[in-house]
C-alpha positions, 0 to 999 in steps of 0.5 A: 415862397410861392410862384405866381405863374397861372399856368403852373403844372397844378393849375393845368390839371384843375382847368382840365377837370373843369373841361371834364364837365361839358365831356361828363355832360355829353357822355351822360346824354348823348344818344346811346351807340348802336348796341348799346342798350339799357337804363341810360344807355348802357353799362359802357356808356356808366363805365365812361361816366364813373372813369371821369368822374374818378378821374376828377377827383383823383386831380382835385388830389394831385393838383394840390399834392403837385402844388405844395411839393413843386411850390407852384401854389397861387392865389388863382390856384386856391381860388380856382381849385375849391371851384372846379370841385364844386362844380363837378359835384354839382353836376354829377348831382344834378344828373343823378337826381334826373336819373333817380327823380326820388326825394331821397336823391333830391334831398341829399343833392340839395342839402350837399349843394346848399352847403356849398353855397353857403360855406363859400360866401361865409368864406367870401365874407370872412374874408372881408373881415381879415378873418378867412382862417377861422373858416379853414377847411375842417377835416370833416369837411376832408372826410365829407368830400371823400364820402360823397365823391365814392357814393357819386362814383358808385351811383354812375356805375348804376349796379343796382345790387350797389344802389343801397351801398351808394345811399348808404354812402351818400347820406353819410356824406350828408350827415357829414355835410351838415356837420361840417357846415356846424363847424363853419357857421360855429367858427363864424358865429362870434363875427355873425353877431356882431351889430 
């Protein structure tokens, strides 16, 4: 059974790491304090950035964990919670591909945020048709989300002897990426076909 409270102690922590973003967002550009100096503002100012950053996706763990073992899950839950994920990913991605304007950067932030899109209107139109579990989340997918939440991590440090870690990283979360957006569209395909 199930609570169908919104403001449940799960739901809390997801609306908080959407209000992450705006603060992500002003940390990320605003004016660099006085003697803080560097690419980007500073070591400081990337050390704040990755905290946030980290500290986003350590909730999107424990709002779920807290949801299932206090039995506060909710529809405005799993709808909200894939959500706010999204877009933090999305814009830590957008920030990085401003800092590093290279078509390897831009490349894999698009193809990461494509899949998004895509999944989740397959989603949404599963749905639709009654058939939302054939599209549950894979474990691909769990391994994707890890992969690419530790690469942005690592680009928001900014320490460049990590920099070809963190590509390394990053385009194992994008072979994953598409791997995972196989395993959807494969699960979908029966109902794709359909006249």
């Amino acid at each position: 059974m199930t609570t169908g409270r919104i403001l449940n102690i799960p739901n809390i922590l997801t609306l908080a790491r959407i209000a992450l973003i705006p603060v992500f967002l002003l940390v990320a550009y605003w004016p660099p304090a006085v003697g803080v100096e560097g690419h980007h503002g500073g070591m400081f100012r990337h050390i704040i950035l990755t905290a946030i950053f980290v500290l986003a996706a350590i909730t999107d763990w424990f709002d779920g964990y807290l949801a299932r073992s206090l039995n506060q899950t909710s529809a405005f839950g799993r709808f909200l919670d894939p959500v706010a994920d999204k877009l933090m990913v999305s814009t830590a991605l957008i920030v990085l591909v401003q800092w590093k304007p290279s078509i390897a950067m831009a490349f894999a932030a698009i193809v990461i945020i494509s899949r998004e899109i895509t999944v989740s209107a397959l989603r949404e139109w599963m749905a639709e048709l009654g058939a939302r579990t054939s599209v549950a989340v894979s474990t691909v997918g769990k391994y994707k989300t890890a992969f690419q939440m530790i690469a942005i991590s690592v680009f928001l440090l900014n320490w460049p002897p990590f920099e070809l870690f963190a590509y390394i990283l990053l385009y194992t979360a994008v072979a994953l990426t598409l791997w995972s957006m196989f395993i959807y569209l494969r699960a979908a395909w029966p109902y794709l076909k359909q006249p």
